[in-house]
BASENU-813133 format. One record per residue (C-alpha): z, y negated, x negated. Coordinates in steps of 0.5 Angstrom, whole numbers. Layout:
ATOM	zz	yy	xx
ATOM	Z	Y	X
...
This chain:
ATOM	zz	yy	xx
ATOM	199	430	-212
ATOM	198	423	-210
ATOM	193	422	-205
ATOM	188	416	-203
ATOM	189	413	-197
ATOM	186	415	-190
ATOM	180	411	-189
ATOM	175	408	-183
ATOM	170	415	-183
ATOM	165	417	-181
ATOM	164	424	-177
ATOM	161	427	-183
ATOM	167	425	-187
ATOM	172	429	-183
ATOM	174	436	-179
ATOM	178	435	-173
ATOM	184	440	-171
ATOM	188	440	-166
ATOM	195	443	-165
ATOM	198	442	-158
ATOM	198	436	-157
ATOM	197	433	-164
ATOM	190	432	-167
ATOM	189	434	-175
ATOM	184	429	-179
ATOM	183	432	-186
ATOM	178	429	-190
ATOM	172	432	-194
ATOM	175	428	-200
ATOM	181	433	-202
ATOM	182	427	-205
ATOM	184	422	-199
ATOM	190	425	-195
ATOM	190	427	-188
ATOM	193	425	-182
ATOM	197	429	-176
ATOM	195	424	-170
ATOM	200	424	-163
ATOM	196	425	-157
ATOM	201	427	-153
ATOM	197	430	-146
ATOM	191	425	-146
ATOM	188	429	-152
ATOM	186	436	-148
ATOM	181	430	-144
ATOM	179	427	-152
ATOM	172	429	-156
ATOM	173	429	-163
ATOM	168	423	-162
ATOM	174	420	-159
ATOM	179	422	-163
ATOM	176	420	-169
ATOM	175	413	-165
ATOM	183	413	-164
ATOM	184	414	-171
ATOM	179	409	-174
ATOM	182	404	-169
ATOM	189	406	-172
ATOM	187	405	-180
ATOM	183	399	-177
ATOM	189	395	-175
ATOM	194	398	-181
ATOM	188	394	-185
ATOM	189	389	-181
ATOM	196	388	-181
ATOM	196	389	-188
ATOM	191	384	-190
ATOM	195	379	-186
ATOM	203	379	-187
ATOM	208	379	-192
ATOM	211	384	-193
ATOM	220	382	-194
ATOM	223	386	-197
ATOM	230	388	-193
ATOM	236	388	-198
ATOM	243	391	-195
ATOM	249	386	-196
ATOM	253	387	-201
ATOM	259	392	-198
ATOM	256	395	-193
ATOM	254	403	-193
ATOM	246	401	-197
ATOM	244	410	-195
ATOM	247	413	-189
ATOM	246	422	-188
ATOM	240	424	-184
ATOM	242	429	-179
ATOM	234	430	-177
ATOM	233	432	-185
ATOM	238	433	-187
ATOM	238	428	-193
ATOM	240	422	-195
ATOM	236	416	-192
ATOM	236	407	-195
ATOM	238	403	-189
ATOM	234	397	-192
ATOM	227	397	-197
ATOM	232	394	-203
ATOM	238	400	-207
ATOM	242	398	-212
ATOM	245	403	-217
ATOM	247	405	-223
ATOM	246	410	-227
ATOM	251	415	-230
ATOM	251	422	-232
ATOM	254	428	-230
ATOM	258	432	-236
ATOM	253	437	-238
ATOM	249	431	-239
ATOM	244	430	-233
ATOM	242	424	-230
ATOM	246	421	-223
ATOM	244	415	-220
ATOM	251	412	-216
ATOM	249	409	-209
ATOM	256	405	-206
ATOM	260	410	-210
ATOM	256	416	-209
ATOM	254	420	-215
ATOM	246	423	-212
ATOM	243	429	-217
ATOM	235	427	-218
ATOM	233	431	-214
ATOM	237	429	-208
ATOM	235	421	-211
ATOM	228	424	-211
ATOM	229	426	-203
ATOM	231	418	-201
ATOM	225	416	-205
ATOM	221	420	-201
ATOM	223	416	-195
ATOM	218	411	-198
ATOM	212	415	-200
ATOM	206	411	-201
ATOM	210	405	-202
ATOM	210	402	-208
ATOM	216	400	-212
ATOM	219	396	-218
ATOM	225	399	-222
ATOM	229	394	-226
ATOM	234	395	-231
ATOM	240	390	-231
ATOM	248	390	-233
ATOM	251	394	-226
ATOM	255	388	-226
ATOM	249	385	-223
ATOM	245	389	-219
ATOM	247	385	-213
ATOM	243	379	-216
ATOM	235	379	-217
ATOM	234	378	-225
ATOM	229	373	-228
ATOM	223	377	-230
ATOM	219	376	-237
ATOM	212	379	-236
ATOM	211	382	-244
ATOM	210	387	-249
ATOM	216	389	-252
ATOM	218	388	-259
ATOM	219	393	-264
ATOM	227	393	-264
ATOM	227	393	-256
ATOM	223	399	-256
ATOM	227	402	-261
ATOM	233	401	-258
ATOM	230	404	-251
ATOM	228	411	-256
ATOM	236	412	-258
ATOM	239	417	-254
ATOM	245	416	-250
């Protein structure tokens, strides 16, 4: 399930725990997804008024931030490893915010998307891209000759023959 973003609330609009030094906000909205909050030691002084302050200048700044900057897209260079294995989650994590593959299958028939020579199930593909949760991103086909090259891109409604072209079975 897809949540909406944390927003600037009010009292009223959320429940405040806290677990050790952590405060935890959920919304009333179920909705909206909740945030654990690092307070370190500071927050066995704090009153929910002043967590909620934290928070609320937090996603204050975030929108801000947001508001304000580009955001540059971070492509690993052509050669160099673009996933590295993460001990702490033990998964497979993007170095940059741009991947290039190519799809392949497995002999049974199953989707792979090969990354620097590595062949990842969906389900660990899936792993990496949770990495970036929240994120948008944009997927875009291209001859695996080329995916060290931004395509040119059409904004169009396909035609009757590409769309039956992609309805083909492999």
């Amino acid at each position: 399930m897809r949540f909406k973003k944390p927003f600037v609330a009010s009292f009223n609009q959320v429940k405040i725990t806290r677990k050790g030094e952590v405060a935890v906000i959920e919304y009333a909205d179920e909705d909206v997804g909740g945030t654990n909050l690092a307070l370190g030691p500071n927050i066995h002084g704090m009153t929910d008024q002043d967590i909620l302050d934290a928070h609320n200048r937090i996603i204050e700044t975030m929108n801000e931030l947001r508001a304000t900057s580009e955001h540059i897209a971070r492509e690993i260079p052509v050669g160099k490893p673009q996933v590295r294995h993460s001990p702490l989650s033990d998964q497979w994590v993007p170095r940059g915010d741009v991947v290039r593959g190519v799809v392949t299958c497995d002999g049974e028939g199953q989707a792979l998307v090969d990354i620097d020579g590595r062949e990842f199930t969906m389900e660990e593909f899936g792993r990496l891209l949770l990495t970036h949760e929240g994120w948008g991103m944009r997927l875009t086909f291209v001859d695996e000759e080329h995916v060290d090259e931004a395509p040119a891109i059409e904004v169009c409604e396909p035609t009757d023959e590409t769309s039956e072209a992609h309805d083909q079975e492999p």
